[in-house]
C-alpha positions in Angstrom: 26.8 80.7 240.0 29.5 78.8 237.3 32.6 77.9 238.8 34.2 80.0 236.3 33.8 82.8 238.4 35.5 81.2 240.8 39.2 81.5 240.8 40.5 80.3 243.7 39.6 76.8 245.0 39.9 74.1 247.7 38.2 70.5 248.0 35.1 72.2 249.4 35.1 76.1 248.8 35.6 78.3 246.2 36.4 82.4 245.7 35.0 84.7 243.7 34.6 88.4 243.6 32.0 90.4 245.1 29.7 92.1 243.2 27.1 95.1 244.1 24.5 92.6 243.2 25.9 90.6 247.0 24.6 94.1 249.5 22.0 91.7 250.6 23.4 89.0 251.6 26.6 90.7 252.8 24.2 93.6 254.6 22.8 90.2 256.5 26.3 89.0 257.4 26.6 92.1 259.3 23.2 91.8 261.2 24.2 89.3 262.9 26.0 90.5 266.5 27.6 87.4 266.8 29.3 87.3 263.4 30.2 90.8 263.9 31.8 90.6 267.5 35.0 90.8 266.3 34.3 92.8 263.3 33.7 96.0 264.4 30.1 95.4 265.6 26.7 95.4 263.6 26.0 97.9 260.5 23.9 99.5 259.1 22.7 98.8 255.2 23.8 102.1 254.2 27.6 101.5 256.0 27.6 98.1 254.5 27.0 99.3 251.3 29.7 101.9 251.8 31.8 99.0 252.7 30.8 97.0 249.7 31.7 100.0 247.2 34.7 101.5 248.7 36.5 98.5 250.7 35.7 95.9 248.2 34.7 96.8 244.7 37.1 99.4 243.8 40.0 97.7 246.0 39.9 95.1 243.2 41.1 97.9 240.7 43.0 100.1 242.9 45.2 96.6 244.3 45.0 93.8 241.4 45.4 90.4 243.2 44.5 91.6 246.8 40.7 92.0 248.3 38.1 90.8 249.9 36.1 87.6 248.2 33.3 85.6 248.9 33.7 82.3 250.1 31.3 80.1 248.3 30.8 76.2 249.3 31.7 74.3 246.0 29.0 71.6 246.5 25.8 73.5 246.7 27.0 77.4 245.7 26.1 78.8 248.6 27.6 81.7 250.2 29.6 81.0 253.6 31.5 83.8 254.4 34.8 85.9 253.2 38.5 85.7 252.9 40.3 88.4 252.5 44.1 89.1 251.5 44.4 93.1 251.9 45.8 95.8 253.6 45.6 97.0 257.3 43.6 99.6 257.4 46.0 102.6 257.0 48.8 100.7 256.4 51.2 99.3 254.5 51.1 95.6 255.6 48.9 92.7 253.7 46.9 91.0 256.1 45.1 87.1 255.6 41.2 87.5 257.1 38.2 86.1 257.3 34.2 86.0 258.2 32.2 83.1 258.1 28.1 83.2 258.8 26.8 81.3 262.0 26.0 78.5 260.8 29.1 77.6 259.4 31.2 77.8 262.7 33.3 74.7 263.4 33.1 73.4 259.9 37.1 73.7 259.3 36.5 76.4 256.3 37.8 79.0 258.0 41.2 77.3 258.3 41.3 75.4 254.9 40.3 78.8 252.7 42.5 81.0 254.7 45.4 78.5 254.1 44.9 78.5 250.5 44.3 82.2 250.3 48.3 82.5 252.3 49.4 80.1 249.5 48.2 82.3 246.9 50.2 85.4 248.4 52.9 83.4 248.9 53.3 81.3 246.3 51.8 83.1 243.7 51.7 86.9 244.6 55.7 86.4 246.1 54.3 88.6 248.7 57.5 89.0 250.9 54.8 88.8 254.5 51.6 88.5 255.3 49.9 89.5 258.7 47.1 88.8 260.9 45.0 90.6 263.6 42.4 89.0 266.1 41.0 90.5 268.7 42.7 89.4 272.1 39.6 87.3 272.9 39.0 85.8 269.3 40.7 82.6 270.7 39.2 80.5 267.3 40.4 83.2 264.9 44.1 83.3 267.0 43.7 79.5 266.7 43.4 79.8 262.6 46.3 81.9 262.1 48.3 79.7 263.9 47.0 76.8 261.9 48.0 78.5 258.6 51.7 79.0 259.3 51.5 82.9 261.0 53.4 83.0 264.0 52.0 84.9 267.1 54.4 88.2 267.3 52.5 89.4 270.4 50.6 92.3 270.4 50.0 95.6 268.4 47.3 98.8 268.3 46.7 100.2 265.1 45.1 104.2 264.9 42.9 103.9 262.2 39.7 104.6 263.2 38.5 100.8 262.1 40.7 99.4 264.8 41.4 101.8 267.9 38.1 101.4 269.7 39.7 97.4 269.8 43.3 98.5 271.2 45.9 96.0 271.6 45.2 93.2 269.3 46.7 89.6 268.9 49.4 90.0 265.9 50.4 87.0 263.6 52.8 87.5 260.8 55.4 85.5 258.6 57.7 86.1 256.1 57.4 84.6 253.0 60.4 82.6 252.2 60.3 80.8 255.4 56.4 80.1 255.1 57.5 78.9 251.5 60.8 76.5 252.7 59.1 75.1 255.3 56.1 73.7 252.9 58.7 72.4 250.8 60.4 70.5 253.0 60.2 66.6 252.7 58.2 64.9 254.6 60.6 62.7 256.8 59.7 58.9 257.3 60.8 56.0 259.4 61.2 52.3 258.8 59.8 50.1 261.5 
């Protein structure tokens, strides 16, 4: 992999679109039960692949500048997880999200790609709010949202068939002009 398929980048991780040529590695994400705990539990090759084709690949065409992208780790170009900027299933509101595999737990890069992936709606899609879900007892994913500037709005159920089995979920959400004026704000200093 070139970084010029990569179009979105922090110090350490990069962006780039899936491709069908990722059903392995992505089918393996969603092997793993403990990856998948809040995602809707373990699938199948053949739902992944579904997943692949109609969730990811042709979202890219049907929503230009939203979707779901793999999170590559600049310094050896190995896959790590997603990000995802999309919509809630059956809905109308864009959502920030993210998966990272096992072994990349507690390494910080769900927080720093899922900041730069809110920038990007933000700053450069204008998006006028973005949204997050976690499952009540996804305390870490809770904790990320909250690190990237959503603010906890409570609770909400969605119907879609994707979320009910969940019910009530944590909900984060921010508008964009006070996400945007509050990173713009000088930083404020004192002599000693």
């Amino acid at each position: 992999m070139t970084d010029t398929a990569w179009w979105l980048t922090t110090d350490r991780l990069a962006l780039r679109r899936f491709t069908a040529a990722d059903l392995d590695w992505l089918a393996e994400l969603y092997c793993d039960s403990d990856v998948t705990r809040y995602l809707g539990g373990v699938k199948s090759r053949s739902e992944v692949e579904s997943f692949l084709n109609v969730r990811i690949l042709r979202y890219y065409d049907q929503h230009p500048g939203l979707g779901i992208w793999m999170t590559v780790e600049c310094a050896t170009g190995a896959a790590v997880g997603f990000h995802l900027l999309n919509h809630i299933r059956g809905e109308s509101i864009v959502q920030v999200g993210f998966a990272l595999a096992k072994s990349r737990w507690g390494t910080g890069f769900a927080t720093e790609m899922a900041y730069a992936v809110v920038r990007y709606g933000f700053v450069d899609l204008n998006l006028p709010r973005i949204a997050g879900i976690a499952s009540l007892r996804n305390h870490a994913s809770q904790r990320v949202l909250a690190k990237i500037g959503l603010e906890r709005q409570g609770e909400r159920a969605f119907v879609h068939p994707d979320y009910v089995r969940e019910g009530p979920m944590a909900w984060f959400e921010r508008d964009g002009s006070a996400w945007r004026a509050e990173r713009a704000a000088p930083a404020i200093t004192t002599a000693r």
